[in-house]
BALOVO-67822 format. One record per atom (N, C-alpha, C, O): x, y, z; residue in three letters. Coordinates in steps of 0.2 Angstrom, whole numbers, plus 5000, padded with zeros to 4 digits. Layout:
BEGIN
XYZALA ...
***
This chain:
BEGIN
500449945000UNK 500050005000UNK 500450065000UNK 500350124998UNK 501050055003UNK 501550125005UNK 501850134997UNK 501950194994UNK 501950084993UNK 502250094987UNK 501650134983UNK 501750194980UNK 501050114983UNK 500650124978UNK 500350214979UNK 500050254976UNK 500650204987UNK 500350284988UNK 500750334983UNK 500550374979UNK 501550314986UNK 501950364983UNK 501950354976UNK 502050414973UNK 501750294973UNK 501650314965UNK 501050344962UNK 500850344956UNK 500650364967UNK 499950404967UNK 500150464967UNK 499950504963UNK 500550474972UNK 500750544974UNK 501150564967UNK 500850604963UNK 501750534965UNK 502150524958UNK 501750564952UNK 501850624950UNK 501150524950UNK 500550534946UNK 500450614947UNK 500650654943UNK 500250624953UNK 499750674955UNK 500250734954UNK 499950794953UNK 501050724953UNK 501550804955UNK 501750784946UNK 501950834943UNK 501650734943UNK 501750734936UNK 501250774932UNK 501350824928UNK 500850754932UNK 500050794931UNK 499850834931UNK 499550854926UNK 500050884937UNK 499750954939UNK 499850974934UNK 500250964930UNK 499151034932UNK 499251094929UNK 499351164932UNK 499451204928UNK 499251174936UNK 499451214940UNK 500151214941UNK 500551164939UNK 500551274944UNK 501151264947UNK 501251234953UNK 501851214954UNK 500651224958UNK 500751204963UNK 500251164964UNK 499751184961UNK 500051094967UNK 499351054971UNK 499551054978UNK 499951034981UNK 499151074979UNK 498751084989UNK 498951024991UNK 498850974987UNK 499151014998UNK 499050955002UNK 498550925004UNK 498450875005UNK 498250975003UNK 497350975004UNK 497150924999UNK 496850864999UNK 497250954993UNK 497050904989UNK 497150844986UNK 496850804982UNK 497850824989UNK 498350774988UNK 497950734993UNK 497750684991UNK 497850745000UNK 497450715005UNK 496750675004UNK 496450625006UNK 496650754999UNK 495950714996UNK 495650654991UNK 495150634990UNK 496150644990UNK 496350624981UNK 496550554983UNK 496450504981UNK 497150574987UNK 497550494989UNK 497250454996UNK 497550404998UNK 496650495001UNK 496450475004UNK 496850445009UNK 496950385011UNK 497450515012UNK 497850485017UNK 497950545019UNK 497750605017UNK 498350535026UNK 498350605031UNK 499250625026UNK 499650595023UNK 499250705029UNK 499750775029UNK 500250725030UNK 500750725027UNK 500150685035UNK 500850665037UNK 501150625032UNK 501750635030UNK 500750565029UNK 500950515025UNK 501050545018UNK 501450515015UNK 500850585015UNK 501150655011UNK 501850665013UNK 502350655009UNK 501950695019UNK 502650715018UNK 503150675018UNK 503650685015UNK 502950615020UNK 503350535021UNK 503450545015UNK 503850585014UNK 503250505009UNK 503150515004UNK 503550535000UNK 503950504996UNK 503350595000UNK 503750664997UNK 504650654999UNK 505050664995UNK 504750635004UNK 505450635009UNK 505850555002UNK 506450555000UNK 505150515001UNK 505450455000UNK 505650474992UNK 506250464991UNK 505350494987UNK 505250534981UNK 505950584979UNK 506350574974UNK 505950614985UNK 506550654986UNK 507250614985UNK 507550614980UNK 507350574990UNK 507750514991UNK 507850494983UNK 508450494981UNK 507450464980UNK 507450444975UNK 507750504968UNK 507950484962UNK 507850534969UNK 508150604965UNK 507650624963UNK 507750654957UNK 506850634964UNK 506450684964UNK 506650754967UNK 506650754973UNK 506750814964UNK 506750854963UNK 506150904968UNK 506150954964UNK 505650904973UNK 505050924974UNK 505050974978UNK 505250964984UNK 504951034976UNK 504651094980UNK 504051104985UNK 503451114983UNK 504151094993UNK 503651104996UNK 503451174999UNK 503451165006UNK 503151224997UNK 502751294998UNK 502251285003UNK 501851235001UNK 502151315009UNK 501951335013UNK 501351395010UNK 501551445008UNK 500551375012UNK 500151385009UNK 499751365002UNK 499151355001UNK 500451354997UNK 500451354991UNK 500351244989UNK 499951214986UNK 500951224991UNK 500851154991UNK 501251124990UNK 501751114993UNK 501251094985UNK 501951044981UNK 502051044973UNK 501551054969UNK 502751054971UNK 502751044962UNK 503451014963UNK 503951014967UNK 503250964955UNK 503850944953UNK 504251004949UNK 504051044945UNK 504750994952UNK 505451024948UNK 505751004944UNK 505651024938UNK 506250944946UNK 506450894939UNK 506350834942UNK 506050824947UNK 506550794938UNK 506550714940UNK 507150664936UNK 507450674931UNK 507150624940UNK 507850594936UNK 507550564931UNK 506950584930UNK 508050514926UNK 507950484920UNK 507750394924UNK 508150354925UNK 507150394925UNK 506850334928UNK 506550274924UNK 506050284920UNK 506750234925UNK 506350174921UNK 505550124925UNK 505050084923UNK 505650154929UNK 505150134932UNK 504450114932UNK 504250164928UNK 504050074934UNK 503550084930UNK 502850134929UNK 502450144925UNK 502950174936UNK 502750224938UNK 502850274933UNK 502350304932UNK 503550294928UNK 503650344924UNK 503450304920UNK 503150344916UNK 503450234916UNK 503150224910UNK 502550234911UNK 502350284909UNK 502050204914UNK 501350224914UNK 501050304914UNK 500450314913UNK 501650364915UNK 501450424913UNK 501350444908UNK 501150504907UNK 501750404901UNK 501750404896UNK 501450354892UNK 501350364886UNK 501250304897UNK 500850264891UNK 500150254890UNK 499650254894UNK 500050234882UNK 499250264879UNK 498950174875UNK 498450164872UNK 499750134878UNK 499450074875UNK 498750064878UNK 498450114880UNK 498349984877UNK 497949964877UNK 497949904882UNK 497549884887UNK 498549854878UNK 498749794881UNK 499349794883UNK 499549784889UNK 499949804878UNK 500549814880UNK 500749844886UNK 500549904887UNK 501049824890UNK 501449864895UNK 501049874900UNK 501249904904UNK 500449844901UNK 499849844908UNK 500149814913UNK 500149844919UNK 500449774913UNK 501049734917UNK 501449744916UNK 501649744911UNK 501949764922UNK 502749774920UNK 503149754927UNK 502949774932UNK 503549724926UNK 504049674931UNK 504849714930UNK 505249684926UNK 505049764933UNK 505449824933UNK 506049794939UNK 505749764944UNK 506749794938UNK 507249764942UNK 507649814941UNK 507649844935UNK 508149834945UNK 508549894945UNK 509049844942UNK 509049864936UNK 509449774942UNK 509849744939UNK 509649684940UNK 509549654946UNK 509749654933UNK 509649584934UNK 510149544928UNK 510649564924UNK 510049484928UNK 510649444923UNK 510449454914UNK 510849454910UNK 509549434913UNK 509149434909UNK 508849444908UNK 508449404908UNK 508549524906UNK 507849524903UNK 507349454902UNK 506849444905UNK 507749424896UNK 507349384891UNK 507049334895UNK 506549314896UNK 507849294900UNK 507549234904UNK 507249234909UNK 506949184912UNK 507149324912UNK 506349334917UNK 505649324913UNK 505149294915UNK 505749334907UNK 504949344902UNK 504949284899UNK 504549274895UNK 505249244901UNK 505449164897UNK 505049144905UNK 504349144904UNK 505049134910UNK 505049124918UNK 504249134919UNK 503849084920UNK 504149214918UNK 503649214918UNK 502949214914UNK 502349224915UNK 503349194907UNK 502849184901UNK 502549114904UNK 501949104903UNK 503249054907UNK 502748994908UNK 502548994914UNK 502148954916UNK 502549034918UNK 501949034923UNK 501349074921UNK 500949084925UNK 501049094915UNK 500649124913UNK 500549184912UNK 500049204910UNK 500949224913UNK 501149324911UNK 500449304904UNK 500449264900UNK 500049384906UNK 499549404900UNK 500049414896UNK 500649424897UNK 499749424889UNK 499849474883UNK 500049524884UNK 499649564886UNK 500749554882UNK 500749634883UNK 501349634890UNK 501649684891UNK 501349574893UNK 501749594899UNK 502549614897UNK 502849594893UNK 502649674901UNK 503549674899UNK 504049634906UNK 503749624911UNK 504649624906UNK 505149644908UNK 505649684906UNK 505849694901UNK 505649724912UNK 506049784911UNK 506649794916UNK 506449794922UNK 507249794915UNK 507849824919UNK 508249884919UNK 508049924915UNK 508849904925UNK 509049974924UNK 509649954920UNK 510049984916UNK 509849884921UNK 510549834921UNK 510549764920UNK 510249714923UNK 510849754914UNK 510849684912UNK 511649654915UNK 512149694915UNK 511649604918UNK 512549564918UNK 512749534914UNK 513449524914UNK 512249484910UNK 512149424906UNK 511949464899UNK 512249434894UNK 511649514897UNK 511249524893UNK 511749494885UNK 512349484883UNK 511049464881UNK 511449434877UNK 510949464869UNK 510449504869UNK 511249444864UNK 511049464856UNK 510749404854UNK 510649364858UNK 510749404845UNK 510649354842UNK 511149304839UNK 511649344837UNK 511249254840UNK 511749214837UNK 512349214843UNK 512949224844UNK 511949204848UNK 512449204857UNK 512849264857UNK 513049264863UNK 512949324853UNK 513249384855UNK 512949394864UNK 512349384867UNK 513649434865UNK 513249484871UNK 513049534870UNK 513149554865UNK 512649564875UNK 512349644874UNK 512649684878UNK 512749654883UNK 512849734879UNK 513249774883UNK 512649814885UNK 512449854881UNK 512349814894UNK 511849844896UNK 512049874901UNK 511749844906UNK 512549934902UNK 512749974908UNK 512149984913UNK 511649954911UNK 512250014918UNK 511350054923UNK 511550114919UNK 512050144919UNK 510950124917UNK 510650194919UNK 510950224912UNK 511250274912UNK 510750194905UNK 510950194899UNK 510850204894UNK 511050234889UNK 510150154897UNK 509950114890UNK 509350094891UNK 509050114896UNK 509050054887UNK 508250044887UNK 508449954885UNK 508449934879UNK 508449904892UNK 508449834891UNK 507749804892UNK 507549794898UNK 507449784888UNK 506849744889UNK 506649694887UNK 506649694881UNK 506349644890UNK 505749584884UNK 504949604886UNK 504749634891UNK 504749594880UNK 504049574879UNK 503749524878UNK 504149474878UNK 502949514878UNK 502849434880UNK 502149434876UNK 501749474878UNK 502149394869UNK 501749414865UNK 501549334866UNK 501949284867UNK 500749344864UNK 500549284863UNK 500049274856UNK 499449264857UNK 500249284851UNK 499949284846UNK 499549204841UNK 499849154839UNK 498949214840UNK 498649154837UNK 499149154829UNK 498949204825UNK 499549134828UNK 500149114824UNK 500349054824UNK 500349024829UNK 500649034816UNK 500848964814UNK 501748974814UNK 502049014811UNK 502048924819UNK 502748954819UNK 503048934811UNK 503548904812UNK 502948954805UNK 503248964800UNK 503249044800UNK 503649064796UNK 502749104804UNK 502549154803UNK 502849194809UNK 502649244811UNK 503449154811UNK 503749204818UNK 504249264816UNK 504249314819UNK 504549254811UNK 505149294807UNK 504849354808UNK 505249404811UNK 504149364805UNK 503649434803UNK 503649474809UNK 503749534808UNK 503649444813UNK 503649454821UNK 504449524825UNK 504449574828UNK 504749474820UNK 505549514823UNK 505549554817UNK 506049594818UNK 505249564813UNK 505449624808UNK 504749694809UNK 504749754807UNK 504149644812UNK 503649704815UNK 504249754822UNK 504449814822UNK 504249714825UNK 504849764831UNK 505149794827UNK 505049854827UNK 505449764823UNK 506149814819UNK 505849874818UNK 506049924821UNK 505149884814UNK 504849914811UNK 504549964817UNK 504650024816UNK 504349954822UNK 503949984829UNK 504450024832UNK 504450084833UNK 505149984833UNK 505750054836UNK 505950114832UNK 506050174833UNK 505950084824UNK 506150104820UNK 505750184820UNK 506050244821UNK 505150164819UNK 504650224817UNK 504550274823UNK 504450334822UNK 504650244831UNK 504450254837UNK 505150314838UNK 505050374840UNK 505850284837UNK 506550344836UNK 506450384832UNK 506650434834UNK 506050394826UNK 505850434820UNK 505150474823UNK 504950524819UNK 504850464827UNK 504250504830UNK 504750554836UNK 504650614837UNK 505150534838UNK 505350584845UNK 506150624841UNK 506350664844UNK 506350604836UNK 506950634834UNK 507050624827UNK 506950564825UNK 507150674823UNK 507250684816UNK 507850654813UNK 507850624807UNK 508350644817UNK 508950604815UNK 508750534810UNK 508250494812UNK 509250534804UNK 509150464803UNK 509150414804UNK 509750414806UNK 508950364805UNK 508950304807UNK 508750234802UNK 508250224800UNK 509250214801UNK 509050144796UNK 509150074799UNK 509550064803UNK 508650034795UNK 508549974799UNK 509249924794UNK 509349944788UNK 509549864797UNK 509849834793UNK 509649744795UNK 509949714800UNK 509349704790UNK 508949664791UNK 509249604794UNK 509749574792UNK 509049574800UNK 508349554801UNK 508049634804UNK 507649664801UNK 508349644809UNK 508149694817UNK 508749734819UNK 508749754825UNK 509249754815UNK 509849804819UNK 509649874816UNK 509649884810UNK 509549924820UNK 509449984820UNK 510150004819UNK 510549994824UNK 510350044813UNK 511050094814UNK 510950164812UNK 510450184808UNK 511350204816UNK 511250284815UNK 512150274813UNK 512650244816UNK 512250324808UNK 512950344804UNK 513350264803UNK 513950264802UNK 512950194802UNK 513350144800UNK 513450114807UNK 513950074808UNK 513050134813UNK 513250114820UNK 512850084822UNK 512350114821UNK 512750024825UNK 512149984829UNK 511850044835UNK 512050094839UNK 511450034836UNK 510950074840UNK 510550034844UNK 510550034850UNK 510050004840UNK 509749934843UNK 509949884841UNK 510349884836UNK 509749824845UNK 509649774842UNK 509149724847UNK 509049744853UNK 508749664843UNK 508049644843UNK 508249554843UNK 508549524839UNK 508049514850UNK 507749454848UNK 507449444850UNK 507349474856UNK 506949384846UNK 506449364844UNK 506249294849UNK 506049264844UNK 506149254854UNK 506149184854UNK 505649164856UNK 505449194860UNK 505249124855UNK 504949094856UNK 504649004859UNK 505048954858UNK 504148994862UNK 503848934862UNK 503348914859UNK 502848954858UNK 503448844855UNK 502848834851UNK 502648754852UNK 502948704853UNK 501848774852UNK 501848674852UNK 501548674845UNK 501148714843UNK 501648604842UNK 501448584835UNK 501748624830UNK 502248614828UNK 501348664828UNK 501348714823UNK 501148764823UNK 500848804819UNK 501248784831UNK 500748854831UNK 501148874838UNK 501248834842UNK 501348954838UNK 501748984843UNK 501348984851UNK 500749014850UNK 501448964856UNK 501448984861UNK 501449054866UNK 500949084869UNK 502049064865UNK 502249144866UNK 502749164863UNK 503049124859UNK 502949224865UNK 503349234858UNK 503749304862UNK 503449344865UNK 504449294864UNK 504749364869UNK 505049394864UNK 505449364861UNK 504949444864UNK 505449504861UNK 505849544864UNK 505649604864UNK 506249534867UNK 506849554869UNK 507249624864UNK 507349624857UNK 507449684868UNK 507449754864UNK 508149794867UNK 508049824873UNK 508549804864UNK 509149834867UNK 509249894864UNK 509549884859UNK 509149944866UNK 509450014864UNK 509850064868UNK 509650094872UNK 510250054865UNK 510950114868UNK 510350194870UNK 509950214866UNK 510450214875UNK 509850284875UNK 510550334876UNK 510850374872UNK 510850324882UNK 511450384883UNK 512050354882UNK 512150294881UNK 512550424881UNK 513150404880UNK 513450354884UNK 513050354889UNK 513950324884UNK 514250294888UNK 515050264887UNK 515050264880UNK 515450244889UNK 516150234887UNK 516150174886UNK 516750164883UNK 515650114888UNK 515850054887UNK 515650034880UNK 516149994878UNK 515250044875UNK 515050034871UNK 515550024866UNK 516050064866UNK 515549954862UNK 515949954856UNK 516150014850UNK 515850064847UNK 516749984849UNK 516750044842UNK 516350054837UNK 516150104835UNK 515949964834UNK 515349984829UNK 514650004833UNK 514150004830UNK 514750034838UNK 514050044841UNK 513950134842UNK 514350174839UNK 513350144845UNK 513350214847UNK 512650204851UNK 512350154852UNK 512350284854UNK 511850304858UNK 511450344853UNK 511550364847UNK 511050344856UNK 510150404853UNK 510450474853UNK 510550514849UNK 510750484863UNK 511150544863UNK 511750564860UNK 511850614858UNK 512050514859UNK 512850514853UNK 512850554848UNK 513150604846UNK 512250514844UNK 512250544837UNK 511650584836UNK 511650614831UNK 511250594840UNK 510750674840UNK 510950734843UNK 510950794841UNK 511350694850UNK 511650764851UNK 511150794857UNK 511250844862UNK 510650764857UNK 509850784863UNK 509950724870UNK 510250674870UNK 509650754874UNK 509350714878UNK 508550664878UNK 508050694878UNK 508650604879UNK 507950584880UNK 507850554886UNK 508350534889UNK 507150554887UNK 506850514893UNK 506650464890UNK 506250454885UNK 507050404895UNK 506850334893UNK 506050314893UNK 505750274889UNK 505950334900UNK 505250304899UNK 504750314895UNK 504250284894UNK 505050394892UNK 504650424885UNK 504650364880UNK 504250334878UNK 505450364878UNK 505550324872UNK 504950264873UNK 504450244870UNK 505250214880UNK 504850154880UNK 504050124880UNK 503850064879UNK 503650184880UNK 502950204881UNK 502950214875UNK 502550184871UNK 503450254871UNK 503250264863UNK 503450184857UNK 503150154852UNK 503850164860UNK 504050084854UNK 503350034859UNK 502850024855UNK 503250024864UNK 502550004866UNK 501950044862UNK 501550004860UNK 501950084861UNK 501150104858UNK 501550094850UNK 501250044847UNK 501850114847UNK 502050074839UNK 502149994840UNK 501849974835UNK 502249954843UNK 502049894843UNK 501549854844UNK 501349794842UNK 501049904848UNK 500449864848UNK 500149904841UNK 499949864837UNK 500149954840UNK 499749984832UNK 500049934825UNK 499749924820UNK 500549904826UNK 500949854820UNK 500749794820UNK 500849754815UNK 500649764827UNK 500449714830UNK 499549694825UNK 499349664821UNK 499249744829UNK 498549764828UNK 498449754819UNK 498049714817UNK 498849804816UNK 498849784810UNK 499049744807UNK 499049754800UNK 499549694810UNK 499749614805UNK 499149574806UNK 499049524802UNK 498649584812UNK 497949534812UNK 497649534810UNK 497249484810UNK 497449614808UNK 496949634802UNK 497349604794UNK 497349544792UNK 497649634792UNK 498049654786UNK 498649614785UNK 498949614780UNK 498849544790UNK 499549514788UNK 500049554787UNK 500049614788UNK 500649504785UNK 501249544785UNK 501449574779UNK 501949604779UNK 500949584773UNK 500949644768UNK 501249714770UNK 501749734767UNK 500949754775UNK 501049804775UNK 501649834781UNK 501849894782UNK 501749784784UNK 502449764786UNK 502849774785UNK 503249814787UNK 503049724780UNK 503449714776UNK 503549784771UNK 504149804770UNK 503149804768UNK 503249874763UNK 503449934769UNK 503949974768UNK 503249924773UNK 503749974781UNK 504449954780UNK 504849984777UNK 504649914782UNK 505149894783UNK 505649894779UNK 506249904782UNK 505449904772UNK 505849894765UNK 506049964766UNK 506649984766UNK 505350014768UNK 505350074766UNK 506150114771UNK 506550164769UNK 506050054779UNK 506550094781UNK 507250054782UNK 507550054787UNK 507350014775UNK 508249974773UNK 508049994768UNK 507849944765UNK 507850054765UNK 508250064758UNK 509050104757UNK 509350124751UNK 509350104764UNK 509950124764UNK 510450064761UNK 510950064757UNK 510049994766UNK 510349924764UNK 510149884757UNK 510549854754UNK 509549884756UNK 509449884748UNK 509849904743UNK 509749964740UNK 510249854739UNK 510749874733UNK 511349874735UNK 511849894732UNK 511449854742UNK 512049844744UNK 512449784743UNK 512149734742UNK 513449784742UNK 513449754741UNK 513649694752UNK 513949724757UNK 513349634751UNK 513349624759UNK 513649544757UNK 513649514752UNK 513949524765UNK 514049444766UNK 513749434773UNK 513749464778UNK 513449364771UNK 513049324775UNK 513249274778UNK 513149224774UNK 513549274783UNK 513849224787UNK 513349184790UNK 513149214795UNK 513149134787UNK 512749084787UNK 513249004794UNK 513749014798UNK 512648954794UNK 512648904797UNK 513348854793UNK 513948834795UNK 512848854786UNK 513548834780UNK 513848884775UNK 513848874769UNK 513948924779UNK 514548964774UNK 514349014773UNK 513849034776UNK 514649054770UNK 514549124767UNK 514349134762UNK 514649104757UNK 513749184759UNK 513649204754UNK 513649274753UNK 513249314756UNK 514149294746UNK 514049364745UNK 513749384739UNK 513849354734UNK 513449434740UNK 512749464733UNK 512549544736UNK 512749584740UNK 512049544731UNK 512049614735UNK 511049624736UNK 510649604732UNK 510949644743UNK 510349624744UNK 509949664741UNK 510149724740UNK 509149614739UNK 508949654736UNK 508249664739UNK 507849694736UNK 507949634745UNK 507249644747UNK 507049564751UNK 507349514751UNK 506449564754UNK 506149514756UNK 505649484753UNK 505149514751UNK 505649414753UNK 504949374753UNK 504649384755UNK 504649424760UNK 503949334755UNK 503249334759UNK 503649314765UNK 503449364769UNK 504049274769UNK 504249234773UNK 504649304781UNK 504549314787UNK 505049344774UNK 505149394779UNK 506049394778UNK 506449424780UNK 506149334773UNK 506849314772UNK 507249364767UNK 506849384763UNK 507849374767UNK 508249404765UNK 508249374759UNK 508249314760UNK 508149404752UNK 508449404745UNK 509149424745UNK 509349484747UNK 509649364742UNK 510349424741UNK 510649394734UNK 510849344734UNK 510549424728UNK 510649394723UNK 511549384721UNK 511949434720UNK 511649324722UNK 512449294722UNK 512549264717UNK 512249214717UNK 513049264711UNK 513449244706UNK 512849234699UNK 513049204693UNK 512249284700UNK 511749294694UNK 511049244696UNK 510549244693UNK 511249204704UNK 510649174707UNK 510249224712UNK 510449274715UNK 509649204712UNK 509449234719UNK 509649164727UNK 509649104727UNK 509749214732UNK 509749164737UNK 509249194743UNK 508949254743UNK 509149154745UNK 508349154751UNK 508949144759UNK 509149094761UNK 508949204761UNK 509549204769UNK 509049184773UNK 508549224771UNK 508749144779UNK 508249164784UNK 508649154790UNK 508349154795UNK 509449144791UNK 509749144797UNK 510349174794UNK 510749144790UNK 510449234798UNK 511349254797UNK 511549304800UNK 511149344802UNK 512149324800UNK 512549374803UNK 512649414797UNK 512849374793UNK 512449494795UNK 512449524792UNK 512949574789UNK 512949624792UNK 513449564784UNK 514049624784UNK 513949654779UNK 514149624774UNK 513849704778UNK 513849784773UNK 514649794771UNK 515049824775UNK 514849764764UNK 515349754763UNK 515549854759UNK 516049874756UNK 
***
């Protein structure tokens, strides 16, 4: 009850439209005494809340730190299903193998895991992920979609598509997707996306989408890599970002079960036209193939047309020669 007050109070100093709200009416609202207000407020503080307490006048947010919490994603978010649950760890080893955990204990639709610190954080193809605290945006999602696992691929190229558009809704900078799911700004990784799933028969189970994005500068970061802030040069609030790639995933979500992966896919193309006509090598299971890519099939599989053949990539490591 003590948590739920202060992130009632949170609400209520984020909200204001005034400069100031009354204790009076924070008492009213939150249905607790003056005293448990200033508790509160003390504990808020603590937390690098920033809050102005005026005599007569009442309480205002000042600043607030850069919080992943679920308290500051809920003041930005306008999902529907996505993100109604959220399971928040200041540091943990795994995103994915928390929503792996609690995907088979039953987690709804929409549920996230969200950290400040990954230890373990890992990519696709067993890479690591490098997730410092206080950075980055480490997360899984927990998707349960009525899907045949031949249609999971669409799946990781919808995300591609949801961050992609969601970094292009809060900053102008460009940003180009390079296939399956690597997000690059100036030729630098920025994101990256896996996909895993459980399936019984022929038909997906759940489905965790795991989402890494560099958000602040920071010095561990590889050389092929970069931040949002690096290369824009701004500041963002994470849990803005995170509330905004949640509302483009359920809106792309929403429209692959009306509409299929048709219109996905034409997103998608629309944002690797940087990588289209490139020449690239696909460091494959059995070997390497070099061609220069030219688009995807119904499947969601990479075209790379090599020695005057077309080839069909659906697993690889991708190099932009």
């Amino acid at each position: 009850m003590s948590k739920h007050l202060r992130n009632q109070l949170l609400r209520l100093l984020l909200e204001q439209q005034s400069p100031y709200i009354s204790g009076e009416e924070i008492s009213k609202q939150l249905g607790c005494s003056r005293a448990a207000i200033w508790k509160h407020v003390q504990e808020l503080r603590n937390q690098g809340y920033e809050i102005e307490a005026r005599s007569r006048n009442g309480y205002r947010l000042i600043s607030k730190p850069d919080r992943i919490a679920p308290e500051e994603i809920n003041f930005y978010l306008q999902t529907e299903v996505l993100g109604k649950e959220i399971r928040y760890y200041p540091a943990i080893t795994s995103t994915q193998e928390s929503a792996h955990q609690w995907a088979l204990a039953g987690a709804k639709e929409g549920s996230l895991v969200i950290a400040d610190q990954q230890t373990t954080g890992r990519g696709r193809l067993g890479t690591s992920w490098v997730s410092p605290a206080g950075t980055g945006i480490w997360m899984s999602l927990i998707l349960r979609p009525n899907a045949l696992l031949k249609f999971a691929s669409h799946f990781t190229l919808l995300a591609a598509v949801s961050v992609f558009e969601a970094i292009q809704s809060l900053s102008s900078y460009p940003i180009h997707i390079k296939w399956p799911n690597d997000l690059l700004i100036n030729k630098k990784k920025v994101c990256g996306i896996l996909t895993e799933l459980k399936g019984e028969q022929d038909r997906v189970d759940y489905m965790v989408i795991g989402i890494g994005l560099n958000v602040k500068q920071n010095d561990q970061l590889p050389s092929h890599a970069t931040s949002l802030e690096e290369a824009a040069g701004k500041q963002y609030i994470r849990a803005q970002v995170i509330a905004q790639i949640l509302q483009r995933i359920e809106l792309c979500y929403m429209e692959y079960v009306k509409e299929g992966f048709a219109p996905i896919r034409k997103r998608w193309e629309a944002g690797a036209q940087s990588f289209f006509g490139r020449e690239v090598q696909a460091k494959t299971w059995n070997g390497v193939i070099k061609g220069i890519a030219e688009g995807l099939n119904d499947d969601g599989a990479l075209i790379i047309r090599s020695e005057g053949e077309k080839r069909i990539i659906y697993s690889a490591d991708i190099q932009m020669t």
